[in-house]
N, C-alpha and C positions, 0 to 999 in steps of 0.2 A: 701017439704023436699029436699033440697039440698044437695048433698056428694061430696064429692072433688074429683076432675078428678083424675083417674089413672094418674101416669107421661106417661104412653105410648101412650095415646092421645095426649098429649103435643108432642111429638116426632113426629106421626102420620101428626098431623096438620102441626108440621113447616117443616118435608122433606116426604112429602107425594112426590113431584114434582121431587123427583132423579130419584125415578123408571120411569116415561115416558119420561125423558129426556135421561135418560143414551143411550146414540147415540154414535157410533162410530165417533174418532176426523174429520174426513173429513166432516162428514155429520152437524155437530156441527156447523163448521165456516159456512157452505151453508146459516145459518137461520138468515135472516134479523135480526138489532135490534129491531124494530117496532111487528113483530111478537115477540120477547122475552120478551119486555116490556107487550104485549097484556097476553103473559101465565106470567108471574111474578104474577100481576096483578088478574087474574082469582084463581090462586092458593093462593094466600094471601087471598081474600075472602072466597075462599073453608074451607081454615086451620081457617080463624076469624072465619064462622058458624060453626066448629066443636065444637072449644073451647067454642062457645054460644050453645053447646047441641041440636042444632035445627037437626030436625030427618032426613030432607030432604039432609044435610050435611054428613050426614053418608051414605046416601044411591046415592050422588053422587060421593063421594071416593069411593065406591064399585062400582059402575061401571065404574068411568074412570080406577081403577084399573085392574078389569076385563076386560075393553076394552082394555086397553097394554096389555095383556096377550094375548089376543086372534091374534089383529093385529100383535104380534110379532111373532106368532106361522105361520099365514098365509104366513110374508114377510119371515120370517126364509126360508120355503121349497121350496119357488121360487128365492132366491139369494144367500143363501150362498155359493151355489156349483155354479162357475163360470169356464172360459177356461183361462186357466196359458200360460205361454210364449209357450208352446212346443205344444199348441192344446188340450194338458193334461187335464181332471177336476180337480181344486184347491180349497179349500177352504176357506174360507175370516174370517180366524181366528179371526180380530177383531169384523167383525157383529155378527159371532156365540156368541162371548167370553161378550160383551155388552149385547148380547139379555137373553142371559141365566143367567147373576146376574141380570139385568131389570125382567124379567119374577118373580126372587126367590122374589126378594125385595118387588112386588108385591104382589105374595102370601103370605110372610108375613103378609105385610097390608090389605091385604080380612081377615086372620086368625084372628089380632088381632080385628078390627072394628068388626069381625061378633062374637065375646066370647059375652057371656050373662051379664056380668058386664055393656059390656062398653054399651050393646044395651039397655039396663034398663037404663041408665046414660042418654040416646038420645032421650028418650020419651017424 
């Protein structure tokens, strides 16, 4: 029996890859092309087995998902608060500001992959 994907897989598959990229701009330009090409590439795959139902595809979006959640929670409490011009602690508004729509976007996509439709859909 075959039923027709939700459109929210369709979404899921093709920008599944914002939420662990969403990087503040400085950190962005740091990353080789060769490494962007390597994740373009992995994440194109990941999103093809979604849209092929294969179960193992779901259950690796839920964990690279969950793994940016967590990694960003770890790197969050050790960098965001740094020393400003005057010795001051400052805060680096844009790593906070990136990590906390990364982490939401994230949770999303744990919420919707893990509803009982789409997990019926994956079997």
């Amino acid at each position: 029996m075959k039923s027709r994907l939700p459109n929210g897989v369709y979404v899921v598959a093709i920008a599944q890859f914002i939420a662990p990229l969403f990087l503040p701009p400085k950190t962005l330009g740091g990353i080789s092309p060769v490494l962007w090409g390597l994740v373009v590439v992995l994440f194109a795959f990941l999103g093809f087995s979604l849209l092929k139902r294969r179960a193992w595809a779901r259950l690796a979006t839920i964990f690279v998902q969950g793994f940016n959640i967590l990694i960003r929670l770890l790197v969050l409490v050790s960098n965001v608060v740094g020393e400003g011009q005057n010795g001051a602690a400052q805060a680096d508004v844009w790593l906070l500001s990136t990590f906390i729509i990364s982490m939401i976007l994230s949770g999303i996509i744990l919420y919707y992959v893990d509803l009982p439709d789409v997990q019926m859909l994956m079997r």
